[in-house]
Each structure stands twice: as C-alpha cells, then as structure tokens.
C-alpha positions as protocol buffer text, in pm:
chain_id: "A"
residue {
  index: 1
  type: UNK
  ca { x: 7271 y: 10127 z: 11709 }
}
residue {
  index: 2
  type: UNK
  ca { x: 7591 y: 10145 z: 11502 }
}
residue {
  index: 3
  type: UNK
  ca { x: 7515 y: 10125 z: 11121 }
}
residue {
  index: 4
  type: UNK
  ca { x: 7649 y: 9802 z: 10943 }
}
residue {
  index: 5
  type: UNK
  ca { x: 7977 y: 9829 z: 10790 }
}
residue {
  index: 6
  type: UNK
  ca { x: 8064 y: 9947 z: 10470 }
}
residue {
  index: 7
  type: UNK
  ca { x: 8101 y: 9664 z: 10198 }
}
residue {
  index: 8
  type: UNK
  ca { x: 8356 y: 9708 z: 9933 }
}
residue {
  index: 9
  type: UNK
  ca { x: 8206 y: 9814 z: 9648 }
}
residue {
  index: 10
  type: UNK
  ca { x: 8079 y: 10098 z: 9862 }
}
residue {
  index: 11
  type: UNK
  ca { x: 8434 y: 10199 z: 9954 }
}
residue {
  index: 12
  type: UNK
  ca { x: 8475 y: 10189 z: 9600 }
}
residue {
  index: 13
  type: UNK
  ca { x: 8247 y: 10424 z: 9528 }
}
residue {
  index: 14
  type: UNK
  ca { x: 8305 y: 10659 z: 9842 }
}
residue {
  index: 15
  type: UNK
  ca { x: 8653 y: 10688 z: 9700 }
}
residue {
  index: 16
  type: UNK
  ca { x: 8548 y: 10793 z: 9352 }
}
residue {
  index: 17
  type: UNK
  ca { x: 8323 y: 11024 z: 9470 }
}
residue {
  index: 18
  type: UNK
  ca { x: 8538 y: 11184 z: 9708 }
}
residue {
  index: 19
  type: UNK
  ca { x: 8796 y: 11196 z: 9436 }
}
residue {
  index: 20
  type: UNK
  ca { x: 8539 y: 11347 z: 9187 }
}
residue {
  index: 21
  type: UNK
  ca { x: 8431 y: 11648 z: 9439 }
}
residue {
  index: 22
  type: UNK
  ca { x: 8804 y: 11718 z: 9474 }
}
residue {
  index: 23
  type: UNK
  ca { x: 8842 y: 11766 z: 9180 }
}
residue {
  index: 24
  type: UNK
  ca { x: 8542 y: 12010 z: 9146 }
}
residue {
  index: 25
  type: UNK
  ca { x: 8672 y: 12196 z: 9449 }
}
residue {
  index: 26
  type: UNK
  ca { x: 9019 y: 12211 z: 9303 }
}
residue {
  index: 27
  type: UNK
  ca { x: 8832 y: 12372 z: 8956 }
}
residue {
  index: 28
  type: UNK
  ca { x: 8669 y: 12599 z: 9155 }
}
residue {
  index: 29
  type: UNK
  ca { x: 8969 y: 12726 z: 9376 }
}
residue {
  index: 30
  type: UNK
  ca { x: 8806 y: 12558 z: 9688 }
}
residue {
  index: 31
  type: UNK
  ca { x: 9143 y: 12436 z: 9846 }
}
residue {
  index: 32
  type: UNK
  ca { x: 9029 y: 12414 z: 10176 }
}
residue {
  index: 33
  type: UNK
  ca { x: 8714 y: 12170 z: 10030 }
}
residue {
  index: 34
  type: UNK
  ca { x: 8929 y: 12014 z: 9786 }
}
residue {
  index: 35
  type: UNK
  ca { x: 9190 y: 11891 z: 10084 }
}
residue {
  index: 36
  type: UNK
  ca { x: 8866 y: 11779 z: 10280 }
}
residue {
  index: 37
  type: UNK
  ca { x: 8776 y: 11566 z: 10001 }
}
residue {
  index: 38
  type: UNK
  ca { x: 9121 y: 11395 z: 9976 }
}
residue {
  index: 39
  type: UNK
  ca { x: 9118 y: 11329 z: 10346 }
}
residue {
  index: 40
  type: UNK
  ca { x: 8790 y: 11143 z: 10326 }
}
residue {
  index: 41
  type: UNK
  ca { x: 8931 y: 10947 z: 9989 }
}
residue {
  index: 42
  type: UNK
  ca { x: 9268 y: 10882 z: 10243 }
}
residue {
  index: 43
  type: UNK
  ca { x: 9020 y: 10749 z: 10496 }
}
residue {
  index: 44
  type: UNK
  ca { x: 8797 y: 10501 z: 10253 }
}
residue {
  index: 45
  type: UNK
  ca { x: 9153 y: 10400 z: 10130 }
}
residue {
  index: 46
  type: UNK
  ca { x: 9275 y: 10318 z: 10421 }
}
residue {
  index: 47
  type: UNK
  ca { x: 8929 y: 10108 z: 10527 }
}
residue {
  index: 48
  type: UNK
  ca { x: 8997 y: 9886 z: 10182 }
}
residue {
  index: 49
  type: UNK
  ca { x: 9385 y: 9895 z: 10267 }
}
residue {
  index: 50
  type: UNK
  ca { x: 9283 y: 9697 z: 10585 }
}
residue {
  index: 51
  type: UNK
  ca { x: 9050 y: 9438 z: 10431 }
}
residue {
  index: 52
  type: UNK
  ca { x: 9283 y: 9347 z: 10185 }
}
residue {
  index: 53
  type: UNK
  ca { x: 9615 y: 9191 z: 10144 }
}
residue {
  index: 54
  type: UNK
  ca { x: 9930 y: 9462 z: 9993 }
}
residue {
  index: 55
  type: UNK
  ca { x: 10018 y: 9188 z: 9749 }
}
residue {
  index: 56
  type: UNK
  ca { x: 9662 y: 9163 z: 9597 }
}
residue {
  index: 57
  type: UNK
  ca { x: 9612 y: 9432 z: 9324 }
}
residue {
  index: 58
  type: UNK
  ca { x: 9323 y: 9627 z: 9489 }
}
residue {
  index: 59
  type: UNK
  ca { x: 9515 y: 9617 z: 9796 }
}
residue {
  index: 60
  type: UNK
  ca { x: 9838 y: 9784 z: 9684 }
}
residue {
  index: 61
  type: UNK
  ca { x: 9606 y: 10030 z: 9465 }
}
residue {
  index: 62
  type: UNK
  ca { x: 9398 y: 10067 z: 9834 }
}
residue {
  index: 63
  type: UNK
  ca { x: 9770 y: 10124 z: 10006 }
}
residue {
  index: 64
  type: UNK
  ca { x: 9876 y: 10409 z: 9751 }
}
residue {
  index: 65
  type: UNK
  ca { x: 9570 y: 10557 z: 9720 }
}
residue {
  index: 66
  type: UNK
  ca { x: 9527 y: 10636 z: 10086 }
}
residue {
  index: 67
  type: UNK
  ca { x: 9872 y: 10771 z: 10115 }
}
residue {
  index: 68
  type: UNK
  ca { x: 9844 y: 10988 z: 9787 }
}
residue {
  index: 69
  type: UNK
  ca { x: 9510 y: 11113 z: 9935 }
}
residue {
  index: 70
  type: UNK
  ca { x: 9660 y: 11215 z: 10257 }
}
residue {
  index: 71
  type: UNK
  ca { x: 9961 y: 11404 z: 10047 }
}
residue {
  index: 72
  type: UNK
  ca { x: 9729 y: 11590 z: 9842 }
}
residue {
  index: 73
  type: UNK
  ca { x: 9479 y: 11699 z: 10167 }
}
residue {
  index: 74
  type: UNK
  ca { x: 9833 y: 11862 z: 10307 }
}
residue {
  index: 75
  type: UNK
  ca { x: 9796 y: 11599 z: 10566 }
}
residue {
  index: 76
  type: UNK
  ca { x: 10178 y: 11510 z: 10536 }
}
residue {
  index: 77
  type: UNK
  ca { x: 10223 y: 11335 z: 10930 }
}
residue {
  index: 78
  type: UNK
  ca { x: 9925 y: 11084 z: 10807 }
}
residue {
  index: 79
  type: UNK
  ca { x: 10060 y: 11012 z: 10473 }
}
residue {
  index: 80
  type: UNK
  ca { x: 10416 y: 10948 z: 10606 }
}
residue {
  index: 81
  type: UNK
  ca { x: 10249 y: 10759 z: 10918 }
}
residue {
  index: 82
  type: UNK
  ca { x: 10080 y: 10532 z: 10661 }
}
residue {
  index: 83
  type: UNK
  ca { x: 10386 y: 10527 z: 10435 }
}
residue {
  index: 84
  type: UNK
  ca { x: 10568 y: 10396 z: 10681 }
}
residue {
  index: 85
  type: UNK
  ca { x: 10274 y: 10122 z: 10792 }
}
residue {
  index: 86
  type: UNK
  ca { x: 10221 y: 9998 z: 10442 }
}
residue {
  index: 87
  type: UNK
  ca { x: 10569 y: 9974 z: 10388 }
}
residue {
  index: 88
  type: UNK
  ca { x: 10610 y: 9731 z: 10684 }
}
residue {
  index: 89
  type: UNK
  ca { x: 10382 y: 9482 z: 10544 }
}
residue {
  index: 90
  type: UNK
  ca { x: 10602 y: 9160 z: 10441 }
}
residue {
  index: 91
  type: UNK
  ca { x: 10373 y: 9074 z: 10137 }
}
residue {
  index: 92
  type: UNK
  ca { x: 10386 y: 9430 z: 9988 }
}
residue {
  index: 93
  type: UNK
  ca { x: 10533 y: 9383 z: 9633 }
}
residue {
  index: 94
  type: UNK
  ca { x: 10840 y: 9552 z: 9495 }
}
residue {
  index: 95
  type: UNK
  ca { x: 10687 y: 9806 z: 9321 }
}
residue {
  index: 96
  type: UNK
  ca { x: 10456 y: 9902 z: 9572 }
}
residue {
  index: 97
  type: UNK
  ca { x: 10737 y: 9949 z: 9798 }
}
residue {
  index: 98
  type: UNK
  ca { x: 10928 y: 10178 z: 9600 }
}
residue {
  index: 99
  type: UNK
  ca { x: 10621 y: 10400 z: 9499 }
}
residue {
  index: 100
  type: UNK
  ca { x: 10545 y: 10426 z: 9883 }
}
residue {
  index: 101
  type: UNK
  ca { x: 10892 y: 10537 z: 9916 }
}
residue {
  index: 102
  type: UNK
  ca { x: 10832 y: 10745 z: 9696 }
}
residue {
  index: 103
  type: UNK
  ca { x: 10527 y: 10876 z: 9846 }
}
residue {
  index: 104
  type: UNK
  ca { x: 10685 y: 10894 z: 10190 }
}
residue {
  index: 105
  type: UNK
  ca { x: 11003 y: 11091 z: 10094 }
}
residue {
  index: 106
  type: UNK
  ca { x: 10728 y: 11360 z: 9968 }
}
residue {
  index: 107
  type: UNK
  ca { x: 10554 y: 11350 z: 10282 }
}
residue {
  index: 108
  type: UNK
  ca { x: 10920 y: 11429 z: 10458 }
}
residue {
  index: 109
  type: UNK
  ca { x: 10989 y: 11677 z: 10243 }
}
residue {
  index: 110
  type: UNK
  ca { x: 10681 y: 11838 z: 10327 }
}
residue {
  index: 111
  type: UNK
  ca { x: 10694 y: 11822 z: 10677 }
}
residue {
  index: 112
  type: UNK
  ca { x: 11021 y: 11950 z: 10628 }
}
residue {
  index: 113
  type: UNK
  ca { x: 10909 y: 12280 z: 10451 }
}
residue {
  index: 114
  type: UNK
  ca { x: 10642 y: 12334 z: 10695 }
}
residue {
  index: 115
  type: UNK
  ca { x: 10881 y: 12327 z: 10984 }
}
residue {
  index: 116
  type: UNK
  ca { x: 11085 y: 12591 z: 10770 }
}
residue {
  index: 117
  type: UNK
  ca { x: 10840 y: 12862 z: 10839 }
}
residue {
  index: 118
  type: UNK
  ca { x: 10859 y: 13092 z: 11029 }
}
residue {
  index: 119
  type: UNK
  ca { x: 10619 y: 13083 z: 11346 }
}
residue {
  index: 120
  type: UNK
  ca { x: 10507 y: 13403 z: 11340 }
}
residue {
  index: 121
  type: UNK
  ca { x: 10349 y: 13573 z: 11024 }
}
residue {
  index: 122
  type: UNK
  ca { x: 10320 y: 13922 z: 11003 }
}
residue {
  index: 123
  type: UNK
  ca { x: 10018 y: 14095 z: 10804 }
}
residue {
  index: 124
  type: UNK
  ca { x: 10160 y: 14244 z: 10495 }
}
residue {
  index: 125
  type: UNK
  ca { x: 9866 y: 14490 z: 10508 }
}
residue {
  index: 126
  type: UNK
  ca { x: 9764 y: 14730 z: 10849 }
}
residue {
  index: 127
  type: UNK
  ca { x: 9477 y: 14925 z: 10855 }
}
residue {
  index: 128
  type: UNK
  ca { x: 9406 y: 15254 z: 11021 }
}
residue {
  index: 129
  type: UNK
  ca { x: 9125 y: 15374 z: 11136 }
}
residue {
  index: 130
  type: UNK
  ca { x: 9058 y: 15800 z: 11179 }
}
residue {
  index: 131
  type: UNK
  ca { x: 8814 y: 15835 z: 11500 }
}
C-alpha cells in the first residue's frame, strides 16, 4: 500500500525541518549529517518545484531552494542537473533565471575542483608496528 502523497504544507514543513537539523549538524561539526539534511531539503524542494509553476512565488523560492540545497549537501552534478532543468522552464522569471545561473556556475565550479584532485591520496601519517 503506498502512503498518500505529501500535501504542501507538509513539504513546507519537511523543508524547514530539514533545514533546521542542518543547521544543528553544521553547529555541531556533523558535516557528513549536515549534507544529509540538505539533500533531503533538495529533495522536498524539488517535490514543491514540480507542483508549482517557476513564475509563481513559492515556485521560484521551491526552484532555488532545491538547487541551493543540493550545493550545500556537496551534491554539485544534482544541483547543476536541476540548474539546468529549472532554467529551461519558459515561465521562469528574470530574476530567477539569473540567481539559477548563479547557482549553476557554483555547481561547475565545483565539479570543476573536484575533478582537480588528485585520484590517489596518500596517508600523511604511517604507522609501524614492532612484532
């Protein structure tokens, strides 16, 4: 039995929480929870990003959000993936478009560091053990 779908106002609140508890993570030093968090806000954002048009308020809010989520879980492939979605709609507004621009340069940028490093890391610390 698949459970009903979410209504709004409970993405609404899935987002703020998600948002909140990233934030707590973040406090703490909990990166690795903190980026979990941010996906799941991506994910809620993109769910009201799809029920609503980019030119209503709540939509382009939805459309940022979800991308800004995804930058700030280090999940730079899914925010320049939805960068480049959003950015295709015909009734996004102006300034919509240029923050996702924005947004989606950063996600390149990103990508781009990542693919600077180098693909092997060496331990900056050895052990040895005496038998």
């Amino acid at each position: 039995m698949t459970p009903p779908p979410h209504t709004l106002d409970d993405l609404y609140a899935d987002v703020s929480l998600a948002i909140h508890r990233a934030e707590q993570a973040e406090s703490t030093g909990d990166t690795g929870l903190a980026a979990s968090r941010y996906l799941d806000a991506s994910y809620r954002e993109e769910e009201i990003a799809e029920r609503l048009p980019a030119g209503a308020t709540q939509g382009a809010i939805a459309r940022r959000g979800a991308v800004s989520a995804a930058l700030r879980a280090h999940q730079f492939e899914r925010a320049r993936v939805l960068a480049d979605r959003y950015l295709g709609a015909e009734d996004a507004p102006p300034v919509l478009r240029a923050r996702l621009l924005e947004l989606r340069r950063a996600a390149l940028q990103a990508l781009d560091a990542v693919e600077a490093l180098p693909d092997r890391i060496e331990p900056s610390a050895r052990f040895h053990f005496a038998a």
